[in-house]
Structures are given as structure tokens and as C-alpha cells.
C-alpha positions in Angstrom: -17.8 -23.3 -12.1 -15.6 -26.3 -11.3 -14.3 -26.1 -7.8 -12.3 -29.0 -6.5 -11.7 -30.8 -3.2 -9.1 -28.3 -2.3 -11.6 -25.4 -3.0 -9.0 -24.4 -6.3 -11.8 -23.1 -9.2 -10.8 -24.5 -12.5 -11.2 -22.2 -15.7 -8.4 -24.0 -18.3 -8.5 -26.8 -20.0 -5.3 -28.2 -22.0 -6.6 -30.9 -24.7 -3.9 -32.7 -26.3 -4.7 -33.6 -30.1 -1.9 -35.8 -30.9 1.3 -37.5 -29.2 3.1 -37.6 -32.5 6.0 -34.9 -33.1 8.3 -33.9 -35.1 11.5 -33.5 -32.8 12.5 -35.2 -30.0 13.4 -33.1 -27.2 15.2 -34.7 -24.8 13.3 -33.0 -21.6 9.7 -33.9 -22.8 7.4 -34.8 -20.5 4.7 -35.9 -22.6 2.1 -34.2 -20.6 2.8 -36.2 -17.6 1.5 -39.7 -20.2 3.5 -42.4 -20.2 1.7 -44.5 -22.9 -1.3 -42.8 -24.5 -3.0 -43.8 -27.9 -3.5 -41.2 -30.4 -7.6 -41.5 -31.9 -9.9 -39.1 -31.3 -11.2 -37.3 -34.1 -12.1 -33.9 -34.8 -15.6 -34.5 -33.8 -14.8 -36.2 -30.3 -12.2 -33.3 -29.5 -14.8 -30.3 -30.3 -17.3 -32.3 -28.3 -14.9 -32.6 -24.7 -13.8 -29.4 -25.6 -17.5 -28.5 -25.3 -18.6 -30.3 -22.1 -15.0 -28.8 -20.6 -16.6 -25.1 -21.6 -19.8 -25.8 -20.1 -18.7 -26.7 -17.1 -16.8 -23.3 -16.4 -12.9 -23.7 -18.5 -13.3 -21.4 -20.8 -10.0 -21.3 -21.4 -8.4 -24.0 -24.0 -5.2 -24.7 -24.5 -4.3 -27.1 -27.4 -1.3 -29.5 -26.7 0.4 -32.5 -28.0 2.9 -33.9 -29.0 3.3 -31.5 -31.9 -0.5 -30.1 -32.8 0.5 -28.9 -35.8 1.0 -32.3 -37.3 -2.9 -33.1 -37.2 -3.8 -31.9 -41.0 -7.3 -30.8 -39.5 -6.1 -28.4 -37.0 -7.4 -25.3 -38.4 -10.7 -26.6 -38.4 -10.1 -27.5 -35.1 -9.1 -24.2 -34.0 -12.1 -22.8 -35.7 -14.6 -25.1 -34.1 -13.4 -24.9 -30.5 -13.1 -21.0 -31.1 -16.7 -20.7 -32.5 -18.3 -22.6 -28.7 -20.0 -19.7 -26.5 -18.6 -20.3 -23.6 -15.0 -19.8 -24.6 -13.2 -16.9 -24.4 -9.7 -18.1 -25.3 -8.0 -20.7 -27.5 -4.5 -20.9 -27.4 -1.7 -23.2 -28.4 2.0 -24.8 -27.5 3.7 -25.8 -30.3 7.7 -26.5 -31.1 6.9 -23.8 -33.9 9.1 -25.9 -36.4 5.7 -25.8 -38.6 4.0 -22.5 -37.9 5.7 -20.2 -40.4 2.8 -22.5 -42.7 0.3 -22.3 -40.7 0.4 -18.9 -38.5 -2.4 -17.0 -41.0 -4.7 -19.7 -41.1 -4.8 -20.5 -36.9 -5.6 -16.7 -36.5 -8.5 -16.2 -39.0 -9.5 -19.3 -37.6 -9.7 -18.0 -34.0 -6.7 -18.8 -32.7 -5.6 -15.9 -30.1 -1.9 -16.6 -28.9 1.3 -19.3 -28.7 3.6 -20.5 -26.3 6.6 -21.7 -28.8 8.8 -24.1 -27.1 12.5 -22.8 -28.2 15.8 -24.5 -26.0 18.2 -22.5 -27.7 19.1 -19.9 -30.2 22.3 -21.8 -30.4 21.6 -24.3 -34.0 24.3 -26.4 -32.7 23.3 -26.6 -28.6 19.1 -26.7 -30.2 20.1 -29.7 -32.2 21.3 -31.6 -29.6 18.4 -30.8 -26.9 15.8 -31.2 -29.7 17.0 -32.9 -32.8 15.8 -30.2 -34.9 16.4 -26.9 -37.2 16.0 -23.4 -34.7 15.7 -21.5 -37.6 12.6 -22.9 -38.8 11.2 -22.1 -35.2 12.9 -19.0 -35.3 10.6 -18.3 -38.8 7.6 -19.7 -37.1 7.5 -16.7 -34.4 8.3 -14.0 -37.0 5.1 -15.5 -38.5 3.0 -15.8 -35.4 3.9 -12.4 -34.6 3.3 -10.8 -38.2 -0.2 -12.9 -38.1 -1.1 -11.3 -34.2 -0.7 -14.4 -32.4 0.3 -12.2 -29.6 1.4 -12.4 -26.6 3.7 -15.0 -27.9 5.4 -16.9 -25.1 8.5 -18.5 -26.0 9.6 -21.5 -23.3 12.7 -22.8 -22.5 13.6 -25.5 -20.3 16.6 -24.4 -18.4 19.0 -27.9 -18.5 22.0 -27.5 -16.4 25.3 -28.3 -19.3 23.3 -27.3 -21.7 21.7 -24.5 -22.7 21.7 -22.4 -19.2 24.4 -20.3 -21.0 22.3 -19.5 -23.3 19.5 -17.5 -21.9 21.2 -14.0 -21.7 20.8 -14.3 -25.5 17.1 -15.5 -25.4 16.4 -12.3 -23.4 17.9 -10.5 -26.2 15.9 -11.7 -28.7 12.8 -12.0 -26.7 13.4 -7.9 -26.3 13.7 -7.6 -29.7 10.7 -9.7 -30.7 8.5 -7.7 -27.8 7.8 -12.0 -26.8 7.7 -13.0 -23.1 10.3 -15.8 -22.0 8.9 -18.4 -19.9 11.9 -20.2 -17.8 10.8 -23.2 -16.8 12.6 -25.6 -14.5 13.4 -29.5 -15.4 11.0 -31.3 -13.2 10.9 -35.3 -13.0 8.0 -37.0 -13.6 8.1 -40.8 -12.6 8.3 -43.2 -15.0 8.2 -40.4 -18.2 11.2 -38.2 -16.9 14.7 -40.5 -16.7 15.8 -40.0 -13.5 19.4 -39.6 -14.2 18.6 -37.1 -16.9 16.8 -35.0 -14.1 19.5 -35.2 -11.5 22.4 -34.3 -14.4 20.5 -31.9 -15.9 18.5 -30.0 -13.3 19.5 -26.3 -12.3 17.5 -24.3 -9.6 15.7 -21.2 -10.6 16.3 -19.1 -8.0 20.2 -17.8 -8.6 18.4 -16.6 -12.1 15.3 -15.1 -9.7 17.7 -13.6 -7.6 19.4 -11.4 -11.1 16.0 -10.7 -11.9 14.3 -9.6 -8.2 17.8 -7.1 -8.6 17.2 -5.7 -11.9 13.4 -5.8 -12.7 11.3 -2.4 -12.8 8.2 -4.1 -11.2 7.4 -7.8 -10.2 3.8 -9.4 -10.4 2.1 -12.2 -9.1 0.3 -14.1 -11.6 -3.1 -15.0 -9.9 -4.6 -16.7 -13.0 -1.4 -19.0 -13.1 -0.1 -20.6 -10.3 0.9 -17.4 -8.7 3.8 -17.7 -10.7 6.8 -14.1 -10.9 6.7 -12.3 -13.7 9.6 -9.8 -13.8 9.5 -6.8 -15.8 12.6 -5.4 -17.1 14.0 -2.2 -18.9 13.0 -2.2 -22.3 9.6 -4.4 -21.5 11.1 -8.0 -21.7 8.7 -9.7 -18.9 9.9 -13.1 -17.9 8.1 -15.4 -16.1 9.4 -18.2 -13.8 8.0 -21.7 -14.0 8.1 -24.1 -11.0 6.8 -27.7 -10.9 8.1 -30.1 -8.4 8.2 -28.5 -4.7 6.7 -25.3 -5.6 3.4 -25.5 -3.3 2.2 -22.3 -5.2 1.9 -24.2 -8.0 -0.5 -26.9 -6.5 -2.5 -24.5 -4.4 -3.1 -21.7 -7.3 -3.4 -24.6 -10.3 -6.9 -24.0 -12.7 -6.1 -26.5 -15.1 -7.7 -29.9 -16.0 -6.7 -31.8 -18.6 -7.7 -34.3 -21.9 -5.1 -36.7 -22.9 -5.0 -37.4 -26.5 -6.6 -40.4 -26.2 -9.8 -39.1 -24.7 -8.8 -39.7 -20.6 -9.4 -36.7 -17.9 -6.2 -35.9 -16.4 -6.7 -34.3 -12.8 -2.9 -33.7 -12.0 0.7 -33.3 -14.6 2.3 -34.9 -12.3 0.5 -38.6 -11.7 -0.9 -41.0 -14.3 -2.9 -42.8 -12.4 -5.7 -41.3 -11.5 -7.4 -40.8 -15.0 -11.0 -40.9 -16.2 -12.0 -42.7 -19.0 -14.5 -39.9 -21.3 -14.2 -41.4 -24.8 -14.9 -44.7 -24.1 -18.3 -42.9 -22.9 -18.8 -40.8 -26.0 -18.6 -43.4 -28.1 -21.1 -45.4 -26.6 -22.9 -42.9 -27.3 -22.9 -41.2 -24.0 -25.0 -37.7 -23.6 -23.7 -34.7 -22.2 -24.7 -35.1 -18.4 -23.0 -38.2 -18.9 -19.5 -36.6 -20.1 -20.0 -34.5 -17.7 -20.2 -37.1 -14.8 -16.4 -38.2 -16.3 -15.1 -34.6 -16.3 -16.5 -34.2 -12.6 -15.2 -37.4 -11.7 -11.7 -36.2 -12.5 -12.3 -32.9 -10.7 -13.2 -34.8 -7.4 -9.6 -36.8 -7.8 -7.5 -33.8 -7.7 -5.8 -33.5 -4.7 -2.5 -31.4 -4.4 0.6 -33.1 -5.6 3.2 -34.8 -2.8 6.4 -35.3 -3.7 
């Protein structure tokens, strides 16, 4: 197992395929990249998604940009779900394009999604995200019918926005039997526009504070930052995401991550710190070698100061 400098045991690893997408939402972060190439191919992803499983993360999410645009994603799914050390491969898509695809990810190996939906508002999703809710809205019937389950649906709460909305987005997340993910607006230098941040950002905690009152039970998510997860009548669970100034976060974070151009990310929240594993593979590195990179990365991480 991968145990960092802070003593914090890593067992996820997000690999982003692909910066390209399909919308443009206003609050992306871009994985905390601010200018990444888009080249490796499906042989270099299955092989860091390999070394990353050996080493003890198991758990791999796959991440973009939009994932779904890479035309060999299913046999990507299939070869990172067919490695024997892992136990999970999961995805976060904007679900514009997984109505199409939904059947194929799961007989492929795929096990759950996290759809990113800002609204159910077409009008207020538009604006955020440039794009058609319903053909998200279609995606997660799809998911769901195919057993991508549990789906997670985010939403970014944006103060003028779409913070009105999110009674309704409970509503349907109930209906669904989904878990909502609120996730606050956090500001990542030089990716994040500041003034964006400061117009747009809303606190968490008066939405907490209506859920601590009206949830049946209220769990601590070990696995994940230690993040709430509130449990209300009728099963909705809703789960509160903190970045910036949440020490939980730092102290409790199992992730490591692959930028889509082949780099090992220690931390979301810096871009400087990054270690170089394709330029390794293809000189035709061998796997103690990859590893070194991976364990490189893992001796950077240091909990994030704001």
C-alpha cells in the first residue's frame, strides 16, 4: 500500500483520458491542469492504470474532460476492469453522451457514475453549461436501467445561479433513488477566475445546517475525505463536498492522480508539483521504473495551504 509523508494510505486513482468536452461549464476546474496535452493511448492508459493497481489503488476513477468522447472507451473500461488488483472502475461524466453508451460501459466492467448535472432548469443549465439537460437527464435513465448504480449526480452550488434550484434536484434525486453530491465552488489559481469564484461562491453550511435538522441519520465517510452524508426520509442521501479550507479533506484524501497527458498529480489543488510517467514509458521504461514516477509523486504530497 501507498502511504504518504503525512501517513494518508492511498487506494484511488483518477486517470483522466481526454481534456476535450463537449460543454463548457463555466465552474470547470479541469482537474486542477491548467495546460495539459491530450496523447496517450489506450495502451499507455491500461499500462499506468496497471502500475497505479499494483501499487495498492485499486480503485479507478476515469476523468476528463468528457471521457465519453474517446471512441475507444469501452475497451478501455474493459481493460482497466479485467487488471487483478482492481476492484472498482468508475466514471464522471457530463452524461450528455451516456444514454449511447450506458449498456456497453457495464458489460464492459464498468460499476457506477458520478453525472455532473448544474441544473434541472434547461434555461439556468444552458447558461452554467452551454448544453441540452435533457440529454443528461436521458443519460441517467440509461445508467440506471443498465445498473450503473449508485449513480451520483454533482452539482456545483454557484451563488445567482442555480442555488435555487437544488430543492428540485432533491426531488428528482428521490425519485431516481440517485445520491446528490453538493459540492462547493472552490478556486484553483490560475484555472479558476478569481472573480468568478468571489461572485459565485456560496458556503455550504446554511444548506448543512437544513439538512443536520431534517436528516434521519448522518455518516462520516471514512473512505472519502470524511465527508457528511445525510440521510433523509424517503432515502435521498446527500453528501457535502468541501475543497478549499476544509482540513478534512486534506487529512482523509486517498487519491492520486494521472493527467491526461501522462503526468502524476499528488494534489487538485497545485500544478506544480507533477511527475513526468509517460515520457518514461515511452522510452521504454519497465515497471519498477513507472513505479519510481508514481512513488515520486506520492513522496510530494503534502497537505494543501491556502
Amino acid at each position: 500500500m501507498l502511504t504518504d509523508p503525512s501517513g494518508r494510505t492511498l487506494t484511488r486513482l483518477r486517470l483522466s483520458l481526454t481534456e476535450r468536452c463537449n460543454l463548457r461549464c463555466i465552474y470547470c476546474d479541469k482537474e486542477g491542469l491548467s495546460a495539459p496535452d491530450d496523447h496517450m493511448s489506450l495502451e499507455e492508459i491500461v499500462r499506468l492504470a496497471e502500475v497505479g493497481s499494483r501499487l495498492g489503488m485499486s480503485k479507478i476513477k476515469l476523468t476528463g474532460g468528457e471521457p465519453l468522447l474517446r471512441p475507444d472507451i469501452v475497451e478501455i473500461v474493459r481493460r482497466i476492469a479485467s487488471l487483478p488488483p482492481v476492484s472498482e472502475v468508475s466514471m464522471v461524466t457530463n452524461g450528455t453522451l451516456l444514454a449511447k453508451t450506458a449498456d456497453a460501459l457495464a458489460k464492459a466492467g464498468l460499476r457506477r457514475v458520478n453525472v455532473s448535472l448544474a441544473s434541472l432548469d434547461p434555461e439556468v443549465y444552458k447558461r452554467i453549461c452551454g448544453g441540452d439537460v435533457q440529454r443528461v437527464l436521458e443519460g441517467i435513465r440509461k445508467a440506471k436501467a443498465a445498473g450503473l448504480t449508485p449513480i451520483k449526480i454533482n452539482t456545483v452550488v454557484l451563488k445567482g445561479l442555480n442555488e435555487d434550484g437544488i430543492p428540485a434536484l432533491m426531488d428528482f434525486c428521490t425519485s431516481m433513488g440517485t445520491v446528490l453530491q453538493l459540492i462547493e465552488l472552490h478556486y484553483v489559481e490560475g484555472i479558476v477566475d478569481e472573480a468568478f469564484f468571489r461572485r459565485h461562491y456560496v458556503s455550504l453550511g446554511p444548506i448543512e445546517k437544513e439538512l443536520s435538522a431534517s436528516a434521519v441519520e448522518v455518516v462520516r465517510r471514512m473512505d472519502m475525505q470524511f465527508r457528511p452524508k445525510y440521510v433523509l426520509k424517503g432515502g435521498l442521501e446527500v453528501e457535502l463536498v468541501r475543497f478549499t479550507g476544509n482540513c478534512d479533506f486534506c487529512v482523509h484524501c486517498t487519491r492520486l492522480r494521472v493527467t491526461s497527458d501522462g503526468k502524476v498529480k499528488p494534489c487538485l489543488m497545485r500544478d506544480d508539483n507533477l511527475v513526468d510517467a509517460l515520457t518514461a514509458l515511452r522510452n521504454g521504461a519497465e515497471d519498477e521504473e513507472l513505479e519510481k514516477r508514481f512513488l515520486m509523486a506520492v513522496a510530494l504530497r503534502e497537505p494543501y495551504q491556502v
